[in-house]
C-alpha positions in Angstrom: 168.6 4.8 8.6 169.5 4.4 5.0 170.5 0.8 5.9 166.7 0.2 7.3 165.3 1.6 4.3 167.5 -0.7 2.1 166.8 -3.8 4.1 163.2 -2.7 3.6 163.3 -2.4 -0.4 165.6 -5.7 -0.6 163.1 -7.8 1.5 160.1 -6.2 -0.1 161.2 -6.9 -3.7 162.9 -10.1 -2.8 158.8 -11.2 -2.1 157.5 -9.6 -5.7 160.2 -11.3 -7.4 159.8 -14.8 -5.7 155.0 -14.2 -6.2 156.7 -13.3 -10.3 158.4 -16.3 -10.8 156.3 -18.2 -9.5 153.6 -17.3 -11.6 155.7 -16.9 -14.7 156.8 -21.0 -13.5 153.1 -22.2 -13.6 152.1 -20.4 -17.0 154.7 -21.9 -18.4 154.4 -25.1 -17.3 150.1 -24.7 -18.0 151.3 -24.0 -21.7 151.2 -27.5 -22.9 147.9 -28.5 -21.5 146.6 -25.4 -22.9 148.0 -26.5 -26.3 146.3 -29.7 -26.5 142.6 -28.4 -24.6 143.3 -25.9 -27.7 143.0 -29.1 -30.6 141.0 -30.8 -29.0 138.5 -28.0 -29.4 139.8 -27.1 -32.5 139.1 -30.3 -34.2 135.7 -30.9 -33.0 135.0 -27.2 -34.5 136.4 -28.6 -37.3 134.2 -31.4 -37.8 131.0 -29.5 -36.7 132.5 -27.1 -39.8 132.6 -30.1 -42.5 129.4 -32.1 -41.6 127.6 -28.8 -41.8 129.0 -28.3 -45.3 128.3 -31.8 -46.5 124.8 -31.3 -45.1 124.2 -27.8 -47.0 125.3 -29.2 -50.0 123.7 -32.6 -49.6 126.8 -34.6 -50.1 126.9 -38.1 -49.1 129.5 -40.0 -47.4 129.9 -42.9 -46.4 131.3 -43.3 -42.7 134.8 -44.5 -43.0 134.8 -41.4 -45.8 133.7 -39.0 -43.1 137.0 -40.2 -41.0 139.5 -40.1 -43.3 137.9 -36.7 -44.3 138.3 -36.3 -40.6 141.6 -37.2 -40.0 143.0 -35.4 -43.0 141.9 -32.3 -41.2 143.0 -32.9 -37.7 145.1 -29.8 -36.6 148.1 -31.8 -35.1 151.3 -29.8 -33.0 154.1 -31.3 -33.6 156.7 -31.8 -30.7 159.7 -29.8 -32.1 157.0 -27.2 -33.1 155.6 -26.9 -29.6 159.1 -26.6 -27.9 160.2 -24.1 -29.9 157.3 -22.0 -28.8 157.2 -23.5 -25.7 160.9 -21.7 -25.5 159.9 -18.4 -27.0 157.1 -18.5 -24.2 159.9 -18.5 -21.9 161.9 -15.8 -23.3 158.7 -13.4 -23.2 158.2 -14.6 -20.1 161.6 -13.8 -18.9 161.4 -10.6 -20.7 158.3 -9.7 -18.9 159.3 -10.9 -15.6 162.1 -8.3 -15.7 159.9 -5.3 -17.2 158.0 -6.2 -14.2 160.5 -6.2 -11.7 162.2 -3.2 -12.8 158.9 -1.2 -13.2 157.6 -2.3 -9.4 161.6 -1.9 -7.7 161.2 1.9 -9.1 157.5 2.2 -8.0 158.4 0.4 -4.5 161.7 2.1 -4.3 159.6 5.8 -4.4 156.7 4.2 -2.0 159.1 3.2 0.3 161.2 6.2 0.1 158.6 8.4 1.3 157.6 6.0 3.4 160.6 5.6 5.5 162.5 9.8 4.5 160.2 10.9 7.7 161.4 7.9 10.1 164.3 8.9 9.2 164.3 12.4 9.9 162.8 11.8 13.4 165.4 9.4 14.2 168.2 11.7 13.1 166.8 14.3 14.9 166.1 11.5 18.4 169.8 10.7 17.7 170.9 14.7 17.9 169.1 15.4 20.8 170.1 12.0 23.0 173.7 13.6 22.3 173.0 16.9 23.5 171.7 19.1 20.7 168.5 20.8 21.7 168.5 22.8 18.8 167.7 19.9 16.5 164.6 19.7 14.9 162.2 17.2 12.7 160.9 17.9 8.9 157.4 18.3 9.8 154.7 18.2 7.1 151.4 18.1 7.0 150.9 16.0 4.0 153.2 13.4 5.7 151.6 10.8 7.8 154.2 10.7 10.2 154.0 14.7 10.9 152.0 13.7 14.3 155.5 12.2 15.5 157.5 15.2 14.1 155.4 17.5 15.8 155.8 15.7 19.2 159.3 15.4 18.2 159.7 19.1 17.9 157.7 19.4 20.6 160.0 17.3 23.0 163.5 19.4 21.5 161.6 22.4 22.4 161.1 21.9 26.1 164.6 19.8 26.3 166.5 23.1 25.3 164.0 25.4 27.4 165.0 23.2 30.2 169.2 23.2 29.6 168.8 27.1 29.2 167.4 27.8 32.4 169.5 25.0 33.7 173.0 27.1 32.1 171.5 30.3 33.5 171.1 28.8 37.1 173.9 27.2 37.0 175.7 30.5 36.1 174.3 32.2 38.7 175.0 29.8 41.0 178.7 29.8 39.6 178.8 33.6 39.7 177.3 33.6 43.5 180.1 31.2 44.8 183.0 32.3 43.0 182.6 36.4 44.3 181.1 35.5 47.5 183.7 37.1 50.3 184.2 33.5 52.1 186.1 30.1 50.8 183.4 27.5 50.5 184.4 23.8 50.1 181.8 20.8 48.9 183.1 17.2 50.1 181.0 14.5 48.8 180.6 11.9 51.1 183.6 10.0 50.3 185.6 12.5 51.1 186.2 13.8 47.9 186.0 17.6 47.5 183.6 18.8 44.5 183.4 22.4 44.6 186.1 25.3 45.5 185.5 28.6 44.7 188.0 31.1 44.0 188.4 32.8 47.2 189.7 29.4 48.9 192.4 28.7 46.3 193.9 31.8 46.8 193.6 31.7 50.6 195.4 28.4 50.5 197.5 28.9 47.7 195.9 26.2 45.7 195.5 25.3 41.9 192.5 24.1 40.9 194.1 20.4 39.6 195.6 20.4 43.0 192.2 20.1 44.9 189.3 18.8 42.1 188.6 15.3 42.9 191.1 14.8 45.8 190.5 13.7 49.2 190.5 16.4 51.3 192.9 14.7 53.7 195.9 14.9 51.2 195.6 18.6 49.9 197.8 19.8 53.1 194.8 21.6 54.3 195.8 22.8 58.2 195.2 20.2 61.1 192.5 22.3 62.8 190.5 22.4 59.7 191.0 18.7 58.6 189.4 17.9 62.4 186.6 20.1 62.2 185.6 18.4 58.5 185.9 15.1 60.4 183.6 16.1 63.3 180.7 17.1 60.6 181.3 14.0 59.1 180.7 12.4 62.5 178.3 13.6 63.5 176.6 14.4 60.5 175.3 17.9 62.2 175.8 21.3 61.1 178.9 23.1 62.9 180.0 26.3 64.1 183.7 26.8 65.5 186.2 29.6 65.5 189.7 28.7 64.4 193.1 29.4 64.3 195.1 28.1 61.5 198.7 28.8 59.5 198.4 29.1 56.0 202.0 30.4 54.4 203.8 31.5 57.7 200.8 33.6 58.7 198.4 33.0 61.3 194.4 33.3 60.4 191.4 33.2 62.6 188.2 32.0 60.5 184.9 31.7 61.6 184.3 27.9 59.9 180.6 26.8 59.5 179.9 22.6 58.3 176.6 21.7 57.3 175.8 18.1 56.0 174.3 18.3 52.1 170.7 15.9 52.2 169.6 15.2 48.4 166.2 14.3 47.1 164.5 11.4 49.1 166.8 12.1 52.5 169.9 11.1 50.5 173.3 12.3 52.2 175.5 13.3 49.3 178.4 14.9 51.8 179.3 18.3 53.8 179.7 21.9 53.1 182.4 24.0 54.7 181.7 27.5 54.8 184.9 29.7 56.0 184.4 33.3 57.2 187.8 35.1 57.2 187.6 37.3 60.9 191.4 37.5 61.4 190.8 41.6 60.9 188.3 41.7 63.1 190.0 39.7 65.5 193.5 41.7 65.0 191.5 44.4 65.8 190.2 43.4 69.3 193.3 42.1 70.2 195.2 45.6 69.4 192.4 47.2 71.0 192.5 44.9 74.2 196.3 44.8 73.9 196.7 48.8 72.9 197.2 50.1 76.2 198.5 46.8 78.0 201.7 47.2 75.4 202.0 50.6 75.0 202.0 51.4 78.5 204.4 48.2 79.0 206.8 49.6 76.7 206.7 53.2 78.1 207.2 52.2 81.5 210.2 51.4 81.7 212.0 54.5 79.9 209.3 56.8 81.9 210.5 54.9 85.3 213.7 55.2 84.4 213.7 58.8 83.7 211.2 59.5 86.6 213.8 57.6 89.2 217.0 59.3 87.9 215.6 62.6 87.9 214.3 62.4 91.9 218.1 61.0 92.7 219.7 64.0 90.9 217.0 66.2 92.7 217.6 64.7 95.9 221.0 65.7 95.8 223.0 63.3 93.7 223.5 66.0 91.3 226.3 67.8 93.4 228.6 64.6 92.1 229.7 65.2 88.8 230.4 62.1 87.4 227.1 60.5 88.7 225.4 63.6 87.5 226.4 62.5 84.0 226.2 59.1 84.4 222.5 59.7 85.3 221.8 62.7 82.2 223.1 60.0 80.0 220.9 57.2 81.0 218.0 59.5 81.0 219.3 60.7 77.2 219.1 56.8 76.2 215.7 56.9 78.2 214.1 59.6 76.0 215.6 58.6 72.7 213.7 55.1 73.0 210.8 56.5 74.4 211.1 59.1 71.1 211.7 56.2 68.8 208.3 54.1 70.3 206.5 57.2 69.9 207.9 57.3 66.2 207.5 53.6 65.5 203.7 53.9 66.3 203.0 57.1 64.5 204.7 55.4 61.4 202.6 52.5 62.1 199.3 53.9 62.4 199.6 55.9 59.0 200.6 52.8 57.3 197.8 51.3 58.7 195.7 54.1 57.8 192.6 53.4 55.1 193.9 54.6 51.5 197.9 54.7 52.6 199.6 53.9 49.0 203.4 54.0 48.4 205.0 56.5 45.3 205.7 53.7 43.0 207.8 54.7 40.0 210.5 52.3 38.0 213.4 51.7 40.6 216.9 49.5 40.8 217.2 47.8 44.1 220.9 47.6 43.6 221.5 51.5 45.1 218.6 50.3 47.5 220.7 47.8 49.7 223.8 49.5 49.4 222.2 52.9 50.9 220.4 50.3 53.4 224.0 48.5 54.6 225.8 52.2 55.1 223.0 53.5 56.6 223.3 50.4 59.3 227.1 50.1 59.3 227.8 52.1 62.1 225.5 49.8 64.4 227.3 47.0 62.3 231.1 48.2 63.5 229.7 48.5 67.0 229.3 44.6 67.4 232.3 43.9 64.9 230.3 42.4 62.6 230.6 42.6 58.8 228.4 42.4 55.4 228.9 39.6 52.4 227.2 41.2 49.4 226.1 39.1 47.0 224.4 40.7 43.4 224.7 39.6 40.1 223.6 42.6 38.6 220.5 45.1 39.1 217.3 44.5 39.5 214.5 46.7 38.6 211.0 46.7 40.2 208.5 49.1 40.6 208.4 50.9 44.3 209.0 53.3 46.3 212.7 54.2 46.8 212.6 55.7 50.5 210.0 53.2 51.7 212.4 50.5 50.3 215.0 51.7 52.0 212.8 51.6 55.5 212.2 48.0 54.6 215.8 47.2 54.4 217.2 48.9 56.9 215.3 47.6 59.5 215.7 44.6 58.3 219.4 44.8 58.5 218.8 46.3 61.8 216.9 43.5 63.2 219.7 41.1 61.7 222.7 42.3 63.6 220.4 43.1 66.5 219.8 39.3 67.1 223.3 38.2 65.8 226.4 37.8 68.3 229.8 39.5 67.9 232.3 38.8 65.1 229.4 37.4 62.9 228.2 38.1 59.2 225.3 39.7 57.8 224.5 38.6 53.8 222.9 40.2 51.6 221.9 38.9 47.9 219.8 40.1 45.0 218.3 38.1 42.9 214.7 37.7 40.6 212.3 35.7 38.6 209.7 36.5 36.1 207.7 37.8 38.6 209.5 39.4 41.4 212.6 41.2 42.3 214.3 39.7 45.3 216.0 40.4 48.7 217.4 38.4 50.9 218.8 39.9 54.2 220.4 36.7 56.1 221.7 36.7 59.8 223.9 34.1 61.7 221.7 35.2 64.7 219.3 32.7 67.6 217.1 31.9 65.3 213.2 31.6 65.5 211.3 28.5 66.9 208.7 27.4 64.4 205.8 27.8 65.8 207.0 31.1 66.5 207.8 32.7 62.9 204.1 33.2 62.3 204.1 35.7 65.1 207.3 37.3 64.5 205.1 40.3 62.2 202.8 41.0 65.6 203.3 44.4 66.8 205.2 44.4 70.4 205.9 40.6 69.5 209.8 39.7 70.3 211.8 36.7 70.1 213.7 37.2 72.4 212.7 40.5 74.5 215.6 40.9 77.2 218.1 41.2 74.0 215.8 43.4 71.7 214.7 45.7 74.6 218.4 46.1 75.8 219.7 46.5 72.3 217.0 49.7 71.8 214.0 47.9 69.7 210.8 49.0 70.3 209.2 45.7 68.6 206.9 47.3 65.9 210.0 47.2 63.1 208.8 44.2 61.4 205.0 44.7 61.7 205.9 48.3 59.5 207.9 46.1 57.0 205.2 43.8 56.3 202.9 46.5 55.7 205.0 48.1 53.6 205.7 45.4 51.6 202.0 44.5 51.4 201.3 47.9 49.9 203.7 47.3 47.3 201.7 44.1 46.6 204.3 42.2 47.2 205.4 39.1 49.9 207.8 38.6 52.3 208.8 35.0 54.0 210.5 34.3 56.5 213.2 30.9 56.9 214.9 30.4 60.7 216.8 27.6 62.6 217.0 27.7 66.0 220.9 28.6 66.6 221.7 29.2 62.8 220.0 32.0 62.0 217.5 33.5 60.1 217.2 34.6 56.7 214.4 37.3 55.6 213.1 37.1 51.8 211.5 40.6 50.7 209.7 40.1 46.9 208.8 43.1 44.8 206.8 43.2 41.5 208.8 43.7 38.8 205.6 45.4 36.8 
């Protein structure tokens, strides 16, 4: 703005310079005409001056006296005379012309000062508020003639920052409402570009928030099912309902997903909104209770029919041979042992399961923890001739529970030589990161199809149920783990190859 107001003063005294020397030209350049109207006049005074003398004093003269009387007092300028003041003219001139200037560049300097200083201000303060800064305000007053536009000015900023406050405080709620709302909610814009995530769906998914901000929802590695239900709202451009089963991280979740397409001001489509209701509890929950008594009773049966068939052959007579009689006794002994340790396994189950179960966590190495966990299985391990490769660094210390570590472990070594073939190997490492303590429980075993490792936490689930059945599991082993290792916040994966084996990785907080 002070560039305006200096273009301003420059043109502005540019003109009252050009309008001074102009004039200052033409007076001096009238000078010499003045000079001779001036004798001119000055000799006819003259003469009026001598005749009326002559007359007053009644002198007589002859006519060619009067002349020469006349032309000895003509007032003549001589040439060098009337340059040299003809130059001094100039000079004041000049002088003046300056004075002049200077005096009317200060006056017109001031005038214009005050003039523009309110433009200004309003400019500055139009400029501060088209970048974003409500808060700016205009000089305002009311001796200024520009106050009117200050005011409005003011009055603009005012409303501007009313506006962008309850904008924030909208937009915070709005922020607040999706980012501690129960359900992962996804906004795709209509090129397929996703806009909005909250919280809850990039830790469903595992997800940064650079990983999924801008991208196509195609190449995040979102799960099959979903990507197909995103492309039928698309399609169809109708809001959605569908029940789904997806794998997210080796674990199987059932969401109730709801699409809606997202119309903007004047019927504009701007894209979809996926809504996704996390019912794998609920569902879990119906299944056990469909599944309860199917399973259970499943499982029972057989030791119960067992036990009910030998005992009616020994009653029927067959206990009169002795070696059949404890042939039979020690079938039925095996009978009730794995009916004891079902009845076990689902008592253990349903208190881990229980609302408010917690674990005793205290500072713990997890060194002494696998070594109490292999000689606690080793006899199970001789029976099959297999053998242990134990491979730790040094300690590792997390916090947990000791004797619920232990469970963890040993079934997990359990379950490894139970699906493992004679003459095999069973290794065991320890090792960490910044975040976690970690054990690995490896197996040279079948193996576990892929689609099948999500499944292998189910309770009752088996891999292979002739083997695990024969060899004493009751099938609820690694459903306790995982809830044992969820109550220690921690996570446990799973890594299989069909005929290779199958290595178990149990991660515990360190803190």
């Amino acid at each position: 703005m002070k560039s305006m107001s200096n273009r301003l003063f420059l043109t502005f005294m540019l003109l009252l310079g050009t309008i001074l020397a102009v004039l200052m030209i033409v007076i001096g350049q009238l000078f010499p005409v003045y000079i001779e109207q001036y004798n001119e006049q000055a000799n006819v005074e003259m003469q009026e001056s001598i005749n009326r003398v002559l007359d007053e004093r009644m002198i007589e003269l002859s006519k060619e006296d009067k002349e020469a009387l006349y032309t000895a007092q003509n007032i003549e300028v001589k040439d060098s005379l009337l340059s040299t003041v003809h130059a001094r003219l100039y000079v004041v001139l000049a002088i003046l012309f300056i004075i002049a200037l200077m005096l009317m560049a200060i006056v017109s300097r001031y005038m214009i000062r005050n003039f523009t200083a309110p433009i200004d201000n309003v400019t500055d303060t139009a400029l501060e508020l088209a970048k974003g800064n409500y808060r700016a305000r205009a000089h305002e007053n009311e001796h200024e003639r520009m106050m009117p536009l200050s005011h409005s000015i003011n009055i603009l900023a005012r409303n501007l920052q009313d506006i962008t406050t309850i904008r924030e405080v909208e937009e915070e709620r709005l922020k607040t409402l999706i980012e501690n709302m129960g359900s992962s909610l996804m906004m795709i814009g209509r090129e397929g570009n996703i806009s909005i995530v909250n919280r809850v769906f990039l830790e469903r998914f595992g997800m940064q928030i650079d990983d999924v901000q801008g991208k196509v929802f195609r190449t995040i590695g979102l799960p099959k099912s979903l990507e197909q239900f995103i492309d039928h709202v698309f399609l169809t451009e109708m809001p959605y309902r569908q029940q789904i089963k997806m794998e997210v991280q080796q674990e199987l979740y059932n969401k109730e997903v709801y699409g809606a397409p997202v119309i903007g001001d004047h019927g504009r489509w701007l894209g979809v909104v996926i809504v996704m209701h996390d019912i794998t509890e609920l569902v879990r929950l119906e299944q056990i209770r469909k599944d309860f008594v199917a399973n259970v009773s499943h499982e029972l049966r057989t030791p119960i029919t067992s036990i009910k068939g030998f005992s009616e052959t020994l009653l029927d007579g067959a206990y009169k041979d002795e070696k059949m009689l404890l042939s039979f006794l020690e079938i039925i002994y095996k009978e009730s042992n794995r009916l004891q340790m079902l009845i076990q396994d689902l008592l253990e189950l349903s208190k881990i399961e229980q609302h408010g179960f917690t674990v005793n966590i205290m500072p713990m190495g997890l060194q002494d923890v696998l070594i109490r966990g292999a000689e606690l299985t080793g006899p199970r391990l001789d029976e099959k001739n297999m053998s242990f490769y134990v491979d730790i660094e040094r300690d590792v210390q997390v916090m947990g529970d000791a004797n619920r570590i232990i469970q963890i472990v040993t079934n997990l070594i359990t379950n490894a030589i139970t699906y493992s073939p004679e003459n095999t190997t069973v290794t065991i490492r320890l090792k960490e990161n910044e975040t976690y303590g970690i054990l690995e429980i490896e197996d040279q075993g079948i193996g576990i199809e892929k689609h099948e490792i999500a499944r292998v936490f189910e309770r009752f689930y088996r891999v292979d149920r002739a083997r695990s059945r024969n060899s004493g599991g009751t099938g609820l082993g690694l459903a306790i783990v995982k809830h044992l290792v969820e109550a220690h916040h921690g996570r446990i994966q799973v890594e299989s190859e069909v005929g290779v084996g199958t290595k178990m990785i149990v991660m515990i907080p360190k803190n």
